[in-house]
MMTF fields as JSON, N, C-alpha, C and O atoms, coordinates in Angstrom:
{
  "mmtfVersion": "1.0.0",
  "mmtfProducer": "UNKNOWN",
  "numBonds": 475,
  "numAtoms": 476,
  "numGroups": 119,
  "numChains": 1,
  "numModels": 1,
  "chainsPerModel": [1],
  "groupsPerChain": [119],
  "chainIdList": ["A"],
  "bondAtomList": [4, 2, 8, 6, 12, 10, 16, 14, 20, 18, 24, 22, 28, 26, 32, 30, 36, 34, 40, 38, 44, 42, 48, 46, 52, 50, 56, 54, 60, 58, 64, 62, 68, 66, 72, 70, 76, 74, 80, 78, 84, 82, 88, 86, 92, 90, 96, 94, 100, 98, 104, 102, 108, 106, 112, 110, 116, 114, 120, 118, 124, 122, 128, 126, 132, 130, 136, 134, 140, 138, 144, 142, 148, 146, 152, 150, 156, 154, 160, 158, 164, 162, 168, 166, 172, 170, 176, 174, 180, 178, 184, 182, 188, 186, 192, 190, 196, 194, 200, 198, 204, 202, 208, 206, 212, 210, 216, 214, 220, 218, 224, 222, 228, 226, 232, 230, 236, 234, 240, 238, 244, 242, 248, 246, 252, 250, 256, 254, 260, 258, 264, 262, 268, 266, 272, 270, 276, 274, 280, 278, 284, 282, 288, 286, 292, 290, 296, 294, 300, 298, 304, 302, 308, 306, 312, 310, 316, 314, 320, 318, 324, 322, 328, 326, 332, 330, 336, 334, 340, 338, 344, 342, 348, 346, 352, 350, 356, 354, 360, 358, 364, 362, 368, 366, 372, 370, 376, 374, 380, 378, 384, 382, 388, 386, 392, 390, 396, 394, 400, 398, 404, 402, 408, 406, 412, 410, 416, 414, 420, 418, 424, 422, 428, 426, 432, 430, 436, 434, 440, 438, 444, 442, 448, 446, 452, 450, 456, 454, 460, 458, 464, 462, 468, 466, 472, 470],
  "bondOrderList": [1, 1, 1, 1, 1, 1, 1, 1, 1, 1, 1, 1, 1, 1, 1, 1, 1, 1, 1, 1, 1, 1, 1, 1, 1, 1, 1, 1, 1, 1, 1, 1, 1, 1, 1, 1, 1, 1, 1, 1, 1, 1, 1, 1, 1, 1, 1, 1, 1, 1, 1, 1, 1, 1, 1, 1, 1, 1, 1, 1, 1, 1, 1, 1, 1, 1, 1, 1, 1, 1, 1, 1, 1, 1, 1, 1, 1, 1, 1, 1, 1, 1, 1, 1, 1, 1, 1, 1, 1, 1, 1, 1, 1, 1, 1, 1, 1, 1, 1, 1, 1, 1, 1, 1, 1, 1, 1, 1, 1, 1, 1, 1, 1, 1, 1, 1, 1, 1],
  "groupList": [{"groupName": "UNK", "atomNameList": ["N", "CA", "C", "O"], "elementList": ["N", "C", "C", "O"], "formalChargeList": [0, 0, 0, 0], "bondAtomList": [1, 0, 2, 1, 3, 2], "bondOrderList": [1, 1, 2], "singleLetterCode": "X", "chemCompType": "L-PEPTIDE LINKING"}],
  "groupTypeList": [0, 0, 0, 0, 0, 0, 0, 0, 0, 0, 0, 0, 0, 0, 0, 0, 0, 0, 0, 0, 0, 0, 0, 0, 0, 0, 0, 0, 0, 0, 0, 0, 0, 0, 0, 0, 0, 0, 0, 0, 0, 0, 0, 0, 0, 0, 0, 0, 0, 0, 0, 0, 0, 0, 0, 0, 0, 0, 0, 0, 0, 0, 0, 0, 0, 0, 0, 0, 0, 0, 0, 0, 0, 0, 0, 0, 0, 0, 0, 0, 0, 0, 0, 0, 0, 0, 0, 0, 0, 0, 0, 0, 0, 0, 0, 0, 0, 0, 0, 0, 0, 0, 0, 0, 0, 0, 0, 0, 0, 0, 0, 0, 0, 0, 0, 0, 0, 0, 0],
  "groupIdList": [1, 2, 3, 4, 5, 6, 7, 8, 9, 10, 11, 12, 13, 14, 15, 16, 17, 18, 19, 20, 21, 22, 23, 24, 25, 26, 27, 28, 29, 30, 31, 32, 33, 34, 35, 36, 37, 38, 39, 40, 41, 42, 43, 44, 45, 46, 47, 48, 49, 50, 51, 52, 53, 54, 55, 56, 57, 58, 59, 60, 61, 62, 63, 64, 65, 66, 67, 68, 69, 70, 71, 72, 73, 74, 75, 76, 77, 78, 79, 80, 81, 82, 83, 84, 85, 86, 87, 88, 89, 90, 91, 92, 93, 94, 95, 96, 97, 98, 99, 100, 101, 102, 103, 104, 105, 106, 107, 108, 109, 110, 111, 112, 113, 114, 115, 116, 117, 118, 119],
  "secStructList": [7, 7, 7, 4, 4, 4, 4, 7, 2, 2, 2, 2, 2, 2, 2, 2, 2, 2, 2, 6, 1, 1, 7, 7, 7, 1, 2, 2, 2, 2, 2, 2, 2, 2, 2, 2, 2, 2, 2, 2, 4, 4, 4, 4, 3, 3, 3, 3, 7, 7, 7, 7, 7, 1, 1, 7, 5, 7, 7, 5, 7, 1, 1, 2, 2, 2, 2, 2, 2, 2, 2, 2, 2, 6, 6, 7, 7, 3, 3, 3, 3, 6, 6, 6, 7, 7, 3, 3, 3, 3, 7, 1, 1, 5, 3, 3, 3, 3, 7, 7, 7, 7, 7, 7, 7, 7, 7, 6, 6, 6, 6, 7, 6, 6, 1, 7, 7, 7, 7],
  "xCoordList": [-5.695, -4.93, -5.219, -6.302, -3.795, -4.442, -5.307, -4.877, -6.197, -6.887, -6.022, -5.264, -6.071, -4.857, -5.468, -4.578, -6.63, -6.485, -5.712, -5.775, -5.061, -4.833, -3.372, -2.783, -2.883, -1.412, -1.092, -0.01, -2.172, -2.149, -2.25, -2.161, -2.406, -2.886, -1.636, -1.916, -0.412, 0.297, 0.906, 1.038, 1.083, 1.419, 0.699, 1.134, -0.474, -1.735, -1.812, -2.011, -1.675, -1.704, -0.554, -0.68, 0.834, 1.739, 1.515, 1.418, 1.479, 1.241, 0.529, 0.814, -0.536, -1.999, -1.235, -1.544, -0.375, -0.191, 0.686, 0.325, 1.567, 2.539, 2.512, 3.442, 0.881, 0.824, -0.433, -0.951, -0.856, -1.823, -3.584, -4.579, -3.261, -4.447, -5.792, -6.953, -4.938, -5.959, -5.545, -4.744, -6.173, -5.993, -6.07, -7.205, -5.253, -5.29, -5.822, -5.763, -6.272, -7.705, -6.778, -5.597, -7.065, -6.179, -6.127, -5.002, -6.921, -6.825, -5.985, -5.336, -5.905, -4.488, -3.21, -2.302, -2.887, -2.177, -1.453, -0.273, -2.706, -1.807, -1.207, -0.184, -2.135, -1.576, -0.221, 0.541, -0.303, 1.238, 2.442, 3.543, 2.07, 2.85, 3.543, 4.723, 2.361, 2.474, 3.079, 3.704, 3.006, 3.374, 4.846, 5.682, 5.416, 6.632, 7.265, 8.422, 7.276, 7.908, 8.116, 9.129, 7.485, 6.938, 8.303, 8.91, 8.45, 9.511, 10.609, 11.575, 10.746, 12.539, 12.685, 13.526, 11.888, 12.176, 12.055, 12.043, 11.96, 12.125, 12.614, 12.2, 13.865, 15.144, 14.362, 14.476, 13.713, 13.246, 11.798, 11.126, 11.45, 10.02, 9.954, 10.303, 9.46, 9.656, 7.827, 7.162, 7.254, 6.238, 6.088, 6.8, 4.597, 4.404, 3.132, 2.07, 3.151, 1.77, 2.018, 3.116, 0.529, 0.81, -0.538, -1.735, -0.143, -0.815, -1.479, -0.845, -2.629, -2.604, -2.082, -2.092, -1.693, -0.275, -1.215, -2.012, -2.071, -2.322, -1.53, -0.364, -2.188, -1.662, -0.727, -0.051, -0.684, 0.601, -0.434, -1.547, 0.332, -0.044, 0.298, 1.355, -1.148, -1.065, -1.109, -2.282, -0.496, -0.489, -0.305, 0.411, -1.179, -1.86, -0.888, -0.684, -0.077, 0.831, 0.489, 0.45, 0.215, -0.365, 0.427, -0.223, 1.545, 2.311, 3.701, 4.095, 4.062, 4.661, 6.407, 7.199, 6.296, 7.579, 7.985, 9.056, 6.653, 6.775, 7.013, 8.136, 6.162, 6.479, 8.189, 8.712, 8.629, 9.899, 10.924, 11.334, 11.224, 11.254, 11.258, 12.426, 10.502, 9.955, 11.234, 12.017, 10.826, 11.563, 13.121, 13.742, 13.602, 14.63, 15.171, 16.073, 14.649, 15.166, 14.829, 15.419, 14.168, 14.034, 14.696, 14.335, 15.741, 16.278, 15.905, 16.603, 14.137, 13.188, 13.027, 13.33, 12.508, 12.167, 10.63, 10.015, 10.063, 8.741, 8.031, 8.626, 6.729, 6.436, 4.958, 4.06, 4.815, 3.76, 2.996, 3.571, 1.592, 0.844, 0.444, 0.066, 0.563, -0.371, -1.409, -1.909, -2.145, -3.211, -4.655, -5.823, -3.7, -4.326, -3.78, -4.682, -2.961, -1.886, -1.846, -2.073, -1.516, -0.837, 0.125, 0.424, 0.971, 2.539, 2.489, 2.184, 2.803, 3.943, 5.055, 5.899, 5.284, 6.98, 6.589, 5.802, 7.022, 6.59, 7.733, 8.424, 8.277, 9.073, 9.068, 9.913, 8.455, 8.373, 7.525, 6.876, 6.821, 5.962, 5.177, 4.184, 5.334, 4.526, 4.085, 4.844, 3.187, 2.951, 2.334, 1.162, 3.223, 3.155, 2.683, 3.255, 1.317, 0.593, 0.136, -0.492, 0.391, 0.376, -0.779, -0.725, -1.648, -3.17, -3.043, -3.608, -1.996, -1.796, -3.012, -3.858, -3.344, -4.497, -5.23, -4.492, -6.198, -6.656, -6.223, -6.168, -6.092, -5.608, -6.74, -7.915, -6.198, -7.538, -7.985, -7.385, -9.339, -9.88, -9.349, -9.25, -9.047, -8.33, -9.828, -10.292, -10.457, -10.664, -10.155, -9.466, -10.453, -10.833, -11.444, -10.994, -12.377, -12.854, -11.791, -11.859, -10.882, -10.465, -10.277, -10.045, -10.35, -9.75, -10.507, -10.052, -11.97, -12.401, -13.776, -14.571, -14.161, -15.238, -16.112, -17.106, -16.056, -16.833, -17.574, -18.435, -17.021, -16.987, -18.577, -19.054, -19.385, -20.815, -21.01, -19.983, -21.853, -21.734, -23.373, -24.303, -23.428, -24.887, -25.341, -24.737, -26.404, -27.479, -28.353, -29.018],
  "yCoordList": [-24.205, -23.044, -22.773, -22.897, -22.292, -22.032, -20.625, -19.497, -20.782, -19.737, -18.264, -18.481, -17.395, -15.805, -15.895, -15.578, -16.188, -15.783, -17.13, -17.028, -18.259, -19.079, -18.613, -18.958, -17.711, -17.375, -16.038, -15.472, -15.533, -14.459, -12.972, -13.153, -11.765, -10.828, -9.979, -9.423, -9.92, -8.872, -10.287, -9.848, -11.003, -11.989, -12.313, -12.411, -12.509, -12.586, -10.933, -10.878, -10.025, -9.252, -9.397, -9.696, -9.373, -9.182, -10.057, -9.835, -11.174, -12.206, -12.122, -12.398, -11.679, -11.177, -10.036, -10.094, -9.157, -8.059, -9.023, -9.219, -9.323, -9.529, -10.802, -11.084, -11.778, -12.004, -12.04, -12.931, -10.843, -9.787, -10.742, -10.73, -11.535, -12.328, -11.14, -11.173, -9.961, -9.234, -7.576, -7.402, -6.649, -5.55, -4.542, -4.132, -4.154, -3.659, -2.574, -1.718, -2.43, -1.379, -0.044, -0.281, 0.804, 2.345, 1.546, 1.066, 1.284, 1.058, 0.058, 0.155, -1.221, -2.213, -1.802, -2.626, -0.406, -0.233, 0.778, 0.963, 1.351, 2.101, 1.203, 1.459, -0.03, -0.742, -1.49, -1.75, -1.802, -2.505, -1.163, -1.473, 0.308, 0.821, 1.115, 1.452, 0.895, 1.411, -0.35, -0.16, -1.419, -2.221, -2.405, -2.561, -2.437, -2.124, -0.841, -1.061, -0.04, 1.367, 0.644, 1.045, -0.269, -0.264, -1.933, -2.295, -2.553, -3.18, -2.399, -2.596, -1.311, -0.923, -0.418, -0.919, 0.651, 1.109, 0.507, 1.265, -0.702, -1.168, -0.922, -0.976, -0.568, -0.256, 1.066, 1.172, 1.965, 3.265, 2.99, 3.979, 2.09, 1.439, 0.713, -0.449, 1.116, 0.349, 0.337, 1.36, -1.335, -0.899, -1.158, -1.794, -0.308, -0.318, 0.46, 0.442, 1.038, 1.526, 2.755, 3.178, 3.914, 5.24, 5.759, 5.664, 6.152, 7.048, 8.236, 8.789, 9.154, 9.803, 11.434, 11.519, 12.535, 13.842, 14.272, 13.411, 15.563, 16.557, 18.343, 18.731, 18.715, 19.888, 20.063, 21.076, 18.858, 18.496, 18.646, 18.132, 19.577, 19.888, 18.538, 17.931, 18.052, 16.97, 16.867, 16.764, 16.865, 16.403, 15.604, 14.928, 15.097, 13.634, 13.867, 14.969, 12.521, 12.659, 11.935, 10.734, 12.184, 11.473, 9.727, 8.725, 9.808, 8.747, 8.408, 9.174, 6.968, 6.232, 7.256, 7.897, 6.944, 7.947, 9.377, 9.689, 10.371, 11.414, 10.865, 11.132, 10.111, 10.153, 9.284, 9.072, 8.999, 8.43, 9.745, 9.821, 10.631, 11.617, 12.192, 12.43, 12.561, 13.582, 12.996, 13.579, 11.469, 10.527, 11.169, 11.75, 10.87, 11.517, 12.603, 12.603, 13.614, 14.927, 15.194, 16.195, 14.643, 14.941, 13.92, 13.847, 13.071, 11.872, 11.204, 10.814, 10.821, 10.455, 9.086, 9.157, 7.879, 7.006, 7.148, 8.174, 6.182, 5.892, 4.722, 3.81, 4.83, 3.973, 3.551, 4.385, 2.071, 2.01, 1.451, 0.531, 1.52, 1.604, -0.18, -0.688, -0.949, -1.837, -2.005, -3.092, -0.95, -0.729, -0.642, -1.033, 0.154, 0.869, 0.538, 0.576, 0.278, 0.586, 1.191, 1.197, 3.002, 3.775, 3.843, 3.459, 4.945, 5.049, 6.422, 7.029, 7.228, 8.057, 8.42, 7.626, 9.771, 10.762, 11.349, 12.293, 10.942, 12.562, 13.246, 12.532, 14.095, 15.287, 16.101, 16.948, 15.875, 16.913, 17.628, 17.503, 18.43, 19.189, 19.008, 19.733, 18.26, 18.283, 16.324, 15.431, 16.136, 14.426, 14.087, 14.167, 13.759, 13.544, 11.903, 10.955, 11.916, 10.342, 10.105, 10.965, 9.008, 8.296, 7.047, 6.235, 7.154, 5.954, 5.261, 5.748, 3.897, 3.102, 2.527, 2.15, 2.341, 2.304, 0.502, -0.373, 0.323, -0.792, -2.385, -2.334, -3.045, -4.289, -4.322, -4.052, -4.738, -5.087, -6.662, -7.675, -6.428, -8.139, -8.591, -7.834, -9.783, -11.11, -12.321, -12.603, -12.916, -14.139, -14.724, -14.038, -16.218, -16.972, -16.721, -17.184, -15.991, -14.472, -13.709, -13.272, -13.308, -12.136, -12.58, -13.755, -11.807, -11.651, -13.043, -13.525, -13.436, -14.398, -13.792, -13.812, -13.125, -12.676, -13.843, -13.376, -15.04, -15.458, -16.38, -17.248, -15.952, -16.47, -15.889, -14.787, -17.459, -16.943, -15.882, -15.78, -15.322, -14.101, -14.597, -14.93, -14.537, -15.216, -13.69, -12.618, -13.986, -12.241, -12.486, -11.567],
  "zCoordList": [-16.368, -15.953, -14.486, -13.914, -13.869, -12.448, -11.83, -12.069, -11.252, -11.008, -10.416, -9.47, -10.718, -10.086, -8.788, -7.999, -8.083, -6.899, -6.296, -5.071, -6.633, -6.054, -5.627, -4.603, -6.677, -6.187, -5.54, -5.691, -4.758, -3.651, -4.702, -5.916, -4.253, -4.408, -5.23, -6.292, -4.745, -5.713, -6.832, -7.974, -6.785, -7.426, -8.435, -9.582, -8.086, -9.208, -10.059, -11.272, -9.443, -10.71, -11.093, -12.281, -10.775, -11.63, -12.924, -14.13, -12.083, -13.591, -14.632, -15.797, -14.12, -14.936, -16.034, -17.224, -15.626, -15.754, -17.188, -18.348, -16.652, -17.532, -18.535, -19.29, -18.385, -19.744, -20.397, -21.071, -20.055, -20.533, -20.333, -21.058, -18.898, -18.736, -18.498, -18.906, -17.528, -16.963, -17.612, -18.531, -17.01, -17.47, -16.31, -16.072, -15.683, -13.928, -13.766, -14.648, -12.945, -12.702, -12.265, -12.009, -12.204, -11.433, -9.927, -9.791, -8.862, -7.812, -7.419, -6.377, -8.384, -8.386, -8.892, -8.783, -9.561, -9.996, -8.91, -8.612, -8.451, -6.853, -5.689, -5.055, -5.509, -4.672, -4.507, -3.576, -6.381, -6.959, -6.573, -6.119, -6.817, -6.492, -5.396, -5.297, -4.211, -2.896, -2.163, -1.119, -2.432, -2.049, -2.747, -1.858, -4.027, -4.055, -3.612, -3.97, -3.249, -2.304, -0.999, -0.426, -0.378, 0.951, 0.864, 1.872, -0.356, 0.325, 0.065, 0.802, -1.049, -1.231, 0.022, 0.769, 0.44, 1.743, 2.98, 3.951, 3.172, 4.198, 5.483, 6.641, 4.748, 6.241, 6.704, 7.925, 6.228, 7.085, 7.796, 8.091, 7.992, 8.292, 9.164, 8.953, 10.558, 11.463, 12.103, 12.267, 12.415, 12.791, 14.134, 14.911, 14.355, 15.637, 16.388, 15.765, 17.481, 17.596, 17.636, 17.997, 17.082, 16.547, 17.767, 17.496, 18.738, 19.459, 19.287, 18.389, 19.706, 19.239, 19.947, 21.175, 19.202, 19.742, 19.947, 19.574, 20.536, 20.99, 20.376, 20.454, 20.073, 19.547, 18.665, 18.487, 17.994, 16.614, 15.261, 15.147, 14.196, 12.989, 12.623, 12.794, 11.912, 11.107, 9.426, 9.069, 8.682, 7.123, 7.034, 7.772, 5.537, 4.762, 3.828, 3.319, 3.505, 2.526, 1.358, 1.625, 0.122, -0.863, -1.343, -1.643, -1.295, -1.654, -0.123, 0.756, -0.422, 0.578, 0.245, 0.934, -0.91, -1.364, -0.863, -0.343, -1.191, -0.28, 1.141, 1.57, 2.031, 3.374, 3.632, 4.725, 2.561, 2.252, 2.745, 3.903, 1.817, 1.525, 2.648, 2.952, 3.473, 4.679, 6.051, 6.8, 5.781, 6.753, 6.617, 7.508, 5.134, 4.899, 5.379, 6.217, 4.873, 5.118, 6.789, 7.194, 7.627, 8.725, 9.678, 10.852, 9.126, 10.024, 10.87, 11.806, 10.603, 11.824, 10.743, 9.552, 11.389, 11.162, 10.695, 10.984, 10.022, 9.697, 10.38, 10.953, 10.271, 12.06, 11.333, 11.213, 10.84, 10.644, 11.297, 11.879, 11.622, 12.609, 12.605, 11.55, 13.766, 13.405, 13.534, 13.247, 14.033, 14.121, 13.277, 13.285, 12.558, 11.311, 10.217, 9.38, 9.801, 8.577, 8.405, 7.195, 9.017, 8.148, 8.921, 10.052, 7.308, 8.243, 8.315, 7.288, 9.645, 10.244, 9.937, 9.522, 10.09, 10.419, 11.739, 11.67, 13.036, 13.976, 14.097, 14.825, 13.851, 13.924, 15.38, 15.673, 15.856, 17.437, 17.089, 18.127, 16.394, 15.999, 15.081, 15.023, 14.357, 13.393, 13.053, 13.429, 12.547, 12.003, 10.671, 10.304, 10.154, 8.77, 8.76, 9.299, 7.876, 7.482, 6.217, 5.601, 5.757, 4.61, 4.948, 5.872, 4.072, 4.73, 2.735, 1.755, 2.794, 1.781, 1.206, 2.018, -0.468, -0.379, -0.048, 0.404, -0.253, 0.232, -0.87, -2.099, -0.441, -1.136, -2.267, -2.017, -3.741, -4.173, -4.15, -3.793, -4.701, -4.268, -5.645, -6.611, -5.642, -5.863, -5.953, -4.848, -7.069, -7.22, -8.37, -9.125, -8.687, -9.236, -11.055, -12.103, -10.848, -12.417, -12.543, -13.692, -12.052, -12.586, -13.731, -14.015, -14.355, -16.444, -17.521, -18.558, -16.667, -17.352, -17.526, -16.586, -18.975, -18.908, -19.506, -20.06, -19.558, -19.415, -18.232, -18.375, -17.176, -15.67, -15.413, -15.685, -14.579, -14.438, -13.059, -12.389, -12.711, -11.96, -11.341, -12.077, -9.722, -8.972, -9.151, -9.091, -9.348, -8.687, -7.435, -6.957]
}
């Protein structure tokens, strides 16, 4: 069988996912979420570098969707950082950020509990 980390990180869980090799942790399950949002919305996502405003009210937006959303209703583009990876709304006054959560790790063990483990 081929090893899941051999076929990259959202790929390997899906698969995992879907024939019940693995069992996805909450933290892969945010990432699967936040990495599919991040292609539907594409077209509102433009990246690039995120400077930092001076005297601009800043809010943390919990999900890519909300800052979806924000983008929306405020006809401003979303600007993700390459810096950092997060993404941006600036509005003129205000800056709305979304900090996506971290990739999860991907080997070779996943979903093999009998895989030996070094100490």
């Amino acid at each position: 069988m081929l090893p899941l980390g051999c076929l990259g990180g959202a790929t390997a869980l899906v698969y995992g996912r879907t024939t019940d090799y693995l069992t996805l942790t909450d933290a892969e399950r945010r990432w699967l979420a936040y990495k599919s949002t991040r292609e539907e919305f594409d077209e509102w996502i433009t990246v690039g570098r995120a400077d930092p405003v001076d005297d601009v009210w800043t809010t943390s937006v919990d999900s890519l969707v909300g800052l979806v959303d924000i983008a929306i209703d405020t006809d401003e583009r979303i600007i993700e950082s390459n810096s950092d990876s997060d993404f941006i709304v600036y509005t003129g006054d205000r800056l709305f950020r979304y900090e996506p959560p971290p990739e999860p790790r991907t080997d070779s063990t996943m979903g093999n509990s009998d895989a030996e483990t070094s100490d």
